[in-house]
Every structure is written in structure tokens, then in C-alpha cells.
C-alpha positions as CSV (number, residue, x, y, z in Angstrom):
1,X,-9.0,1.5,-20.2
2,X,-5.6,-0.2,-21.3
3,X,-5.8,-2.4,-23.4
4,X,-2.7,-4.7,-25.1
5,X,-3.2,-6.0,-28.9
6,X,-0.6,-8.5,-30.1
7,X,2.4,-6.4,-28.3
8,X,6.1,-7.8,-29.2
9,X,9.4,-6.2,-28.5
10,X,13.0,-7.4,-29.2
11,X,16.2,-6.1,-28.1
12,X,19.1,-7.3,-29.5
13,X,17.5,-10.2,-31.0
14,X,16.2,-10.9,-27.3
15,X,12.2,-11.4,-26.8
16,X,11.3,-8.8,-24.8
17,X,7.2,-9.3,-24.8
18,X,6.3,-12.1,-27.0
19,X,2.7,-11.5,-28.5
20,X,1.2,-10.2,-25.5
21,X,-2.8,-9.7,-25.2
22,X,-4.6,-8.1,-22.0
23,X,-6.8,-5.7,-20.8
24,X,-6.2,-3.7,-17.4
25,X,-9.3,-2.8,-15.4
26,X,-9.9,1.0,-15.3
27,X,-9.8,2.2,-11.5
28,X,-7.7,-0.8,-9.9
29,X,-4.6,-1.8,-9.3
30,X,-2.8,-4.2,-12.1
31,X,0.4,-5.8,-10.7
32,X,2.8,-7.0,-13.0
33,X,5.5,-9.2,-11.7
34,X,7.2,-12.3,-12.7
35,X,11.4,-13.3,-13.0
36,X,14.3,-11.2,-13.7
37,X,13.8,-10.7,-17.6
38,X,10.1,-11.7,-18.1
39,X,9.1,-8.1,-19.6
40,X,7.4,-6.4,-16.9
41,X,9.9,-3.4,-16.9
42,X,9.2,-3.2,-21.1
43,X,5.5,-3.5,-20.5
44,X,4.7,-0.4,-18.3
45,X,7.3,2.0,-20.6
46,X,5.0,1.5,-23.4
47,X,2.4,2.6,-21.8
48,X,3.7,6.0,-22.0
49,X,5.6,5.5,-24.9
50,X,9.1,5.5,-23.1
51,X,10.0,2.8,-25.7
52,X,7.7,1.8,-28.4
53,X,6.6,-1.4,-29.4
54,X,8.3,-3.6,-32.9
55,X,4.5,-4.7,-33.9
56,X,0.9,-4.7,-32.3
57,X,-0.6,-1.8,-30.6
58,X,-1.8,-0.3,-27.3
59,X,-4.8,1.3,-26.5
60,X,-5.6,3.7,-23.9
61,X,-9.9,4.2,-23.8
62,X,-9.7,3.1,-27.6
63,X,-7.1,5.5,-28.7
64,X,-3.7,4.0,-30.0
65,X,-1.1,5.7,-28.2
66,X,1.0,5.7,-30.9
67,X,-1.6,8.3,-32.4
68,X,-0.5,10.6,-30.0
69,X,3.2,12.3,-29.1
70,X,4.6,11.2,-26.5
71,X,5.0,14.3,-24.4
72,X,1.2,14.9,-25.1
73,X,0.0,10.8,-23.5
74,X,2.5,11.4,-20.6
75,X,1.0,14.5,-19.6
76,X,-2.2,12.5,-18.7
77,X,-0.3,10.4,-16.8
78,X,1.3,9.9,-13.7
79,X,5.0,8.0,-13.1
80,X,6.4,6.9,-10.6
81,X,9.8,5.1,-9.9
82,X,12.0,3.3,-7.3
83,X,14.9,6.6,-7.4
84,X,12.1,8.7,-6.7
85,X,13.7,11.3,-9.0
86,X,12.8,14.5,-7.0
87,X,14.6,17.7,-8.4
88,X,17.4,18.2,-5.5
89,X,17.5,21.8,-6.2
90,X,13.5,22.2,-5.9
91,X,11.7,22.2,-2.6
92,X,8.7,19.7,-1.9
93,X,6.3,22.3,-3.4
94,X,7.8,23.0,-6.5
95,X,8.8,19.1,-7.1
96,X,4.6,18.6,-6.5
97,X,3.3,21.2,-9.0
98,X,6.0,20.4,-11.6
99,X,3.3,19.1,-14.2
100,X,0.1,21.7,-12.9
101,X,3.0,24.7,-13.8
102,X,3.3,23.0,-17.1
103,X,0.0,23.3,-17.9
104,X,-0.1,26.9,-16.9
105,X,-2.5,26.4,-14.0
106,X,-3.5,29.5,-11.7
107,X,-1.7,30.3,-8.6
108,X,-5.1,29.8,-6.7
109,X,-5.6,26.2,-8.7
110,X,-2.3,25.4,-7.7
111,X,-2.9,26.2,-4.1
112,X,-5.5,24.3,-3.5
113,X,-4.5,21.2,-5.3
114,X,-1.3,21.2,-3.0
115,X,-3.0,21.3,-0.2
116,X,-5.2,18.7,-1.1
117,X,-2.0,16.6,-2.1
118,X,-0.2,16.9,1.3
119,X,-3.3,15.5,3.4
120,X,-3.7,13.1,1.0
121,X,0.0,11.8,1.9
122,X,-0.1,12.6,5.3
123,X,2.7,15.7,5.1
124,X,1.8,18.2,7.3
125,X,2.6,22.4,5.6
126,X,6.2,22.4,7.2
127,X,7.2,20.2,4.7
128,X,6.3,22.4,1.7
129,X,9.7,24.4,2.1
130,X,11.7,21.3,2.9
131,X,14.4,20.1,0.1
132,X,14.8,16.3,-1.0
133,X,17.4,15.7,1.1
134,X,16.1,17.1,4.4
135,X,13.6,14.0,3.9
136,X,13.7,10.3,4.7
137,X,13.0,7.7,2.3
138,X,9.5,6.9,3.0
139,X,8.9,10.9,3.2
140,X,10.4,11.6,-0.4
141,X,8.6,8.5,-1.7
142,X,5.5,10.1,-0.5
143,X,5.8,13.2,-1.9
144,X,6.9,11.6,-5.6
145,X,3.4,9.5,-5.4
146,X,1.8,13.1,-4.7
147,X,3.7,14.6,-8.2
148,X,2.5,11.8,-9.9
149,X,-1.1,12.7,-8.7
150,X,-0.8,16.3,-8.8
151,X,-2.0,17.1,-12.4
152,X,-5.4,14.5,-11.3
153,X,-4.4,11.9,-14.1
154,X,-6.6,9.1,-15.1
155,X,-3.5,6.6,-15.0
156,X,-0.4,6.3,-13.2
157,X,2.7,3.7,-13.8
158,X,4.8,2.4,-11.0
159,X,7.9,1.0,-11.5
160,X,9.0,-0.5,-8.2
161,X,8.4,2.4,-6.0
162,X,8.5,0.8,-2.5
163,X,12.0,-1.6,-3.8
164,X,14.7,1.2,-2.0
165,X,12.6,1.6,1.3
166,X,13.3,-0.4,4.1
167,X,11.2,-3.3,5.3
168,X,9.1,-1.1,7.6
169,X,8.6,1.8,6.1
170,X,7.6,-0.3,2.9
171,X,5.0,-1.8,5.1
172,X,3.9,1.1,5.6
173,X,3.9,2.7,2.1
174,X,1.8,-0.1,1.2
175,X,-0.5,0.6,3.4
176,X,-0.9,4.2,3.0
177,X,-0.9,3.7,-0.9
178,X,-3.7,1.4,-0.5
179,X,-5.3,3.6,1.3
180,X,-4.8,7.1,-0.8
181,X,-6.2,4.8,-3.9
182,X,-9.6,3.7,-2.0
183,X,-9.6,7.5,-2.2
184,X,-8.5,8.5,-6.0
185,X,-9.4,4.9,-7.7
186,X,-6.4,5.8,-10.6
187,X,-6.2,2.8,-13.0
188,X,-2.7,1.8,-12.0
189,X,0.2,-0.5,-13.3
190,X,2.5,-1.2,-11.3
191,X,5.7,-3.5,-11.1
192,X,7.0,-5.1,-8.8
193,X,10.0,-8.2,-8.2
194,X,7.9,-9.2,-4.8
195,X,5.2,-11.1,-4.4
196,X,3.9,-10.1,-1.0
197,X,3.4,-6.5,-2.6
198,X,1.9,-8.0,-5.3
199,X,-0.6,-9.7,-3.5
200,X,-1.2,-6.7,-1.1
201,X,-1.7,-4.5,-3.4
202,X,-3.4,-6.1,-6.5
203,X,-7.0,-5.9,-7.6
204,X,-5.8,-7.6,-10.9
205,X,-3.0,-10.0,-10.7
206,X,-0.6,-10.4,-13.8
207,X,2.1,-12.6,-13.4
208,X,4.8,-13.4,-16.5
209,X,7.5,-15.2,-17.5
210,X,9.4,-15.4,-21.2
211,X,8.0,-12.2,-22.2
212,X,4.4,-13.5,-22.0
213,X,1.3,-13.7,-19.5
214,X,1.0,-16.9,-17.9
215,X,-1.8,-16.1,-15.3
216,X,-3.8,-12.9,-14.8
217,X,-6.9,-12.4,-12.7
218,X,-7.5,-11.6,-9.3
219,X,-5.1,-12.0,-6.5
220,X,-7.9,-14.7,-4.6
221,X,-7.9,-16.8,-7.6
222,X,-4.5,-17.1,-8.6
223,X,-3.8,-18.0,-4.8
224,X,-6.5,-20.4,-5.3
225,X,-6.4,-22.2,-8.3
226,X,-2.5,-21.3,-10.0
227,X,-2.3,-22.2,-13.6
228,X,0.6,-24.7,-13.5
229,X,4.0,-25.6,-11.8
230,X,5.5,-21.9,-12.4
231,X,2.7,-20.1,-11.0
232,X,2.5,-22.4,-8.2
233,X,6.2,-22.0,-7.4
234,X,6.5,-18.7,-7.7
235,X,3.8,-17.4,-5.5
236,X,5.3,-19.9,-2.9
237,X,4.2,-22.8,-0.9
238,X,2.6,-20.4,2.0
239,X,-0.3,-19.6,0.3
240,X,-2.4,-19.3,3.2
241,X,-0.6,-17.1,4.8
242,X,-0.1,-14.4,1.7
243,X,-4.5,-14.8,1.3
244,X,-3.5,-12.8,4.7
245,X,-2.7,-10.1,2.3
246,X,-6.0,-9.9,0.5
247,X,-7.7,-8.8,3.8
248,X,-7.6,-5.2,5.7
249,X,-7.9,-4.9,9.7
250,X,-11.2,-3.2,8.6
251,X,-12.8,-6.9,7.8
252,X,-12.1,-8.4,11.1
253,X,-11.6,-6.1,14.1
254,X,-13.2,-5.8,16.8
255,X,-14.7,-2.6,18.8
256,X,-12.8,-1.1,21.3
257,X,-13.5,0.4,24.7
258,X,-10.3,2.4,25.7
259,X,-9.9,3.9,29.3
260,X,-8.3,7.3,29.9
261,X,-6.1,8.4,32.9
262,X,-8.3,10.0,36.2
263,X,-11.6,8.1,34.8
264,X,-13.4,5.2,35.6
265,X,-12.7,1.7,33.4
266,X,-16.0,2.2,30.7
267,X,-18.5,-0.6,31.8
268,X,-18.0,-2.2,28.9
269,X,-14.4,-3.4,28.9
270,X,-14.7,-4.4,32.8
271,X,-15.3,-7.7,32.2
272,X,-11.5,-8.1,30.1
273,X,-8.2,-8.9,31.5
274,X,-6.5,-5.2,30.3
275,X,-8.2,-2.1,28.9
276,X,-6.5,0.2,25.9
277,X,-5.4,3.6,27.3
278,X,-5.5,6.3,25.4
279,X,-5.4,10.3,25.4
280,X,-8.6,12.7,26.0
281,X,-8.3,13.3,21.7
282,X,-8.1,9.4,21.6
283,X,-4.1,8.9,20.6
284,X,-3.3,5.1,21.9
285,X,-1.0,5.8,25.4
286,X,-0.5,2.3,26.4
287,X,-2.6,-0.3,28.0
288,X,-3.6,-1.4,32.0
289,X,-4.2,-5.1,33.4
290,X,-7.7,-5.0,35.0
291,X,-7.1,-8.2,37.7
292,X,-8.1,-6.7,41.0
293,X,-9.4,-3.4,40.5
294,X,-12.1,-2.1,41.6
295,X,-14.9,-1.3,38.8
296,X,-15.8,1.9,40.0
297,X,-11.9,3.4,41.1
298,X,-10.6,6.0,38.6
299,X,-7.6,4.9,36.6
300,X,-4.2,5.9,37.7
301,X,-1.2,6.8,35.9
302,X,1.4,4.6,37.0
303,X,-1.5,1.5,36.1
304,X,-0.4,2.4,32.5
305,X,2.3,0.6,31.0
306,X,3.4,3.1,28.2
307,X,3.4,2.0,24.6
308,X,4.7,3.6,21.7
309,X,2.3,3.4,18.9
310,X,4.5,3.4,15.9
311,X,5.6,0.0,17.3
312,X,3.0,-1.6,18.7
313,X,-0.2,-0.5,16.6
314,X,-1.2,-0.9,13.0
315,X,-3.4,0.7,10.9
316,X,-7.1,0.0,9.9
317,X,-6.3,0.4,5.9
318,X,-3.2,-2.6,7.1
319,X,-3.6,-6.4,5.6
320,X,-4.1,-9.4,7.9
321,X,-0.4,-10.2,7.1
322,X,0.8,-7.0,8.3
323,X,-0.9,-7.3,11.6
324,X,0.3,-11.1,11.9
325,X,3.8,-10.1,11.0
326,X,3.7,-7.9,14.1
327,X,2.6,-9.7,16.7
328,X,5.0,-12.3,16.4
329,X,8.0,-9.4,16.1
330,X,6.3,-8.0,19.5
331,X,5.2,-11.4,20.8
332,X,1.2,-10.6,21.6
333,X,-1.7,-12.1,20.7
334,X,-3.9,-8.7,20.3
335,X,-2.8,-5.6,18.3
336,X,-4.8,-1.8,18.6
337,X,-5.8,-0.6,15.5
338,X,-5.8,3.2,14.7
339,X,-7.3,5.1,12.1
340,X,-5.3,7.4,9.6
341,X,-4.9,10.1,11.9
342,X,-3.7,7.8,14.7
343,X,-6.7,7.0,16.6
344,X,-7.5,4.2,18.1
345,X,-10.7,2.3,16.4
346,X,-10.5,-0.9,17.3
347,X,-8.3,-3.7,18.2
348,X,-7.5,-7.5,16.3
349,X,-6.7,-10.9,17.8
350,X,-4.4,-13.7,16.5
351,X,-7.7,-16.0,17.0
352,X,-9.6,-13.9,14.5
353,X,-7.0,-14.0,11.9
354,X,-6.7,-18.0,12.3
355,X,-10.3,-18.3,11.3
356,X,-10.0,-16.5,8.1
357,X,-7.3,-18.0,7.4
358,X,-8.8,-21.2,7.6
359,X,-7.1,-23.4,10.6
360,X,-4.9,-22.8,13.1
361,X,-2.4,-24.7,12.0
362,X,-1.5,-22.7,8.8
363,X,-0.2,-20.5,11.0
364,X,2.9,-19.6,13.4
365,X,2.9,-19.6,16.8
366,X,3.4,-16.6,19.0
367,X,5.5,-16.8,22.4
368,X,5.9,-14.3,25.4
369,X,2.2,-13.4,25.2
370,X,2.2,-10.0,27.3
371,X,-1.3,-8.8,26.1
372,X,-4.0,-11.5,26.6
């Protein structure tokens, strides 16, 4: 869908993008990244014709965009940046249907593509009302992916959108992002300065340096096989444990047989040393060691040591990485998984993750084990 044709831009007599040649898949995710000054910034602004380019030209399903005005391409597509950029004087809704109003949608068409747009990023109605700065990072980063969606285009642009989120929340933003575009499949660019993200996120790899493209392809293969000392330096000695990042809990966990409070242990999680608790709509409530009950007593309530989910679980659409990062913060060797709606699905174990990742020894070791 985007394709680049002998692109160069100078500023100042300074090499911006040096000759650069590429095509981005349409539907995935295309990660640019590379050092301080390689171009990536320069690259994704001439998509939508923020800047324009000194010679070559860029094509968007065949069409030049320099055949069209800018305010026409960027109505098609989406942007997103690091600031966020939210009006402060506009409420969630009205910072969401900024494009559909400019294009004169109907009240009802507006409506319904909100609504659509808030379970999409997981914003329950209360927030419709709510100004920017009665929202947390993570929340108003949310609702700036949903603006960028809200007018259904075919691309978006991402400009280091996760960069002013803290660590967690960016793990998590990564996650749900992933997620919302196994749902949408935009053809996206985004940029990033980390490679962790990169590798998380990317279906199509493009990593520069000097204003050119040293290595593109697919996250597996570049991890694999880099092309030369840069590449291999920049994408860092621990390989194997950033292939963690290729993989979602979905490829490796296991079923699950949770217990619930007043009932009888399920048959088929009798045989383990502790048993998942959850709640009669299946919300994770903590966990119960199983040594020296008997099979057929009903669970009590103070069996259950508590657990608070946000801390302890991770998410199905998570990468191997994230989980692995987790249990050695909490210091466990098995982690619940919930679904999107925070439901418990299914649970992953540190020895699951050292097989894909090839050897046990790649990886760290955990201490204080307090799930088995």
C-alpha cells in the first residue's frame, strides 16, 4: 500500500533520508526505528505530507501523494503522537469525533461509531463527558489511538505514542494496541527509539541508520540472521530473550481449572499443589494451596490468599516477555492469564516459556517461588 521510490531529504545541507526504497505491507504493523538522527521521524511526516520530500516520490495504493493536497491524504489517515495532543477544552467525545464532524457525518453515524470506539479501547460511557485532564496517561493515550481510528482510515502513523507512559502502563498499551489491531488490521507506521516495542509490535521490521534502511523484514528474521555489526549491536546481545516478544500467552498457555468459594475443588485440578480462585462471573480472586484437603470439602474463604489482578495476572493478547518480566518482579514461576474483559482463561509456566525459548539457560532465574 506504501510504497517509497528514491525518497531524499536535506535539511540544512544535513541528509535526512538518503535514497530510500521500500514497500510497507498493507494491514501490518511497520516499525521504524534506528539512532537519534537516522530519519525515522522524516520518514513517517511524508507520509502525510507534513514535510515533503527534495526528490523521489511516495505512493499510497499507486497514487503519488504529492498528487493530492495535503488536507485531502490526511483525512484518510489516522495520527498519532507521543503529546497525545487532545483539545483540553473538548471532552473525550468531542476530541473522538473531531475528524467524523469534519466530514459532516450524521448524529446517528456518529453515535454508533463512538460507541464502537470506546469498547474497542476498553473506556467504559462515563468517560465520554470526562475532560483531558481528568484522565491518566495511559487513559488519554487511549482515547487519541481511538481519534485516530474514528473516521475508519485505511492507514495510521505513530510517532512514538507509548514514549511519555510509564513502564507499566506502556506494557500495557502495547498490549492492548496489539490487540485492538488483530481487530482493525490498519496498515500502520509507527516509530519508535525502543527496541523491545519494536520487536513486540512489528509484523515488518525496518531498522535505519544515516538516513537509509539497513535491514527490513520480519522481526524473527532480523533476530535471526542481522545484516552486519550495527544491526547486531543494536538489537542487543539478548536476542533470545526479545524472540520472547514475538510470542502471545495465547501460543503457550495452558487450560485452567479455577475453584470458587463454597464449592468443591473441580476434579480436574485435584491432582495440583494450588487451584486459581475466582468469582461466580470468573474475575481471578486469588489462589488456594490444595496439600491436605480433602477432595470432596467445599472451599472456604479464609483458604484463599487474595490477589490483586492488575499485579499478579497478564493478559492473553501479552508477549512471552511480558509474562517473563513479571514473574521475576513477583517472584513465581506460574502466572493467570485473563482475557480482555478480565477473565481468567488459562494460566503460563516459566518451564513453558524456557522451551520456546530454546534452553534454559538463556534465561534468568526466579527466587521466592510462592506459586508452584
Amino acid at each position: 500500500m506504501i510504497r517509497f521510490e528514491g525518497i531524499r531529504k536535506t535539511y540544512d545541507e544535513k541528509q535526512a533520508l538518503a535514497g530510500v526504497d521500500i514497500e510497507l505491507p498493507t494491514g501490518q504493523i511497520s516499525v521504524i526505528i534506528g539512532p537519534s538522527g537516522c530519519g525515522k521521524s522524516t520518514f513517517l511526516k511524508l507520509i502525510n505530507r507534513m514535510i515533503d520530500p527534495d526528490s523521489g516520490q511516495i505512493l499510497i495504493d499507486n497514487t503519488p501523494v504529492l498528487s493530492r493536497s495535503p488536507h485531502e491524504l490526511r483525512l484518510g489517515i489516522g495520527y498519532v503522537i507521543q503529546e497525545i495532543g487532545l483539545f483540553p477544552h473538548f471532552t473525550v467525545e468531542e476530541n473522538i469525533l473531531i475528524v467524523p464532524r469534519l466530514l459532516k457525518w450524521t448524529e446517528q453515524k456518529k453515535a454508533e461509531r463512538l460507541g464502537e470506539l470506546m469498547k474497542l479501547i476498553g473506556l467504559s460511557d462515563g468517560y465520554r463527558g470526562k475532560y483531558p485532564h481528568e484522565l491518566s496517561g495511559g487513559e488519554a493515550q487511549r482515547v487519541g489511538v481511538a481519534r485516530a481510528l474514528a473516521a475508519d482510515p485505511e492507514i495510521l502513523l505513530m510517532d512514538e505514542p507509548f514514549g511519555a507512559v510509564d513502564p507499566l502502563n506502556r506494557s500495557v498499551l502495547q498490549d492492548e494496541f496489539a490487540a485492538i489491531q488483530s481487530k482493525v488490521q490498519k496498515t500502520v507506521v509507527f516509530v519508535t527509539h525502543d527496541i523491545d516495542e519494536a520487536v513486540r509490535l512489528a509484523d515488518h521490521l525496518v531498522i535505519m541508520r544515516d538516513g537509509k534502511v539497513v535491514q527490513a523484514g520480519a522481526p524473527e528474521e532480523i533476530l535471526q540472521k542481522p545484516a552486519g555489526r550495527f544491526v547486531r549491536d543494536f538489537i542487543g546481545a539478548d536476542r533470545a530473550i526479545k524472540r520472547l516478544s514475538l510470542f502471545s500467552l495465547r501460543d503457550i498457555m495452558q487450560p485452567v481449572y479455577p475453584a470458587r468459594v463454597g464449592e468443591p475443588v473441580p476434579p480436574e485440578a485435584r491432582d495440583k499443589a494450588y487451584v486459581w480462585v475466582v468469582s461466580k462471573e470468573g474475575y481471578l480472586n486469588g489462589w488456594a494451596e490444595l496439600t491436605g484437603r480433602k477432595p470432596e470439602e467445599n472451599l472456604g474463604a479464609e483458604e484463599v490468599t487474595r490477589v490483586a489482578a492488575a499485579e499478579l495476572a497478564v493478559f492473553e493478547t501479552s508477549s512471552l516477555r511480558t509474562a517473563l518480566s513479571r514473574m521475576m518482579g513477583q517472584g513465581i514461576r506460574n502466572l493467570p492469564v485473563l482475557n480482555r474483559e478480565w477473565q481468567l482463561v488459562g494460566q503460563v509456566n516459566l518451564r513453558d516459556i524456557e522451551q520456546l525459548a530454546g534452553s534454559e539457560g538463556d534465561l534468568p532465574k526466579t527466587e521466592g517461588v510462592s506459586v508452584q
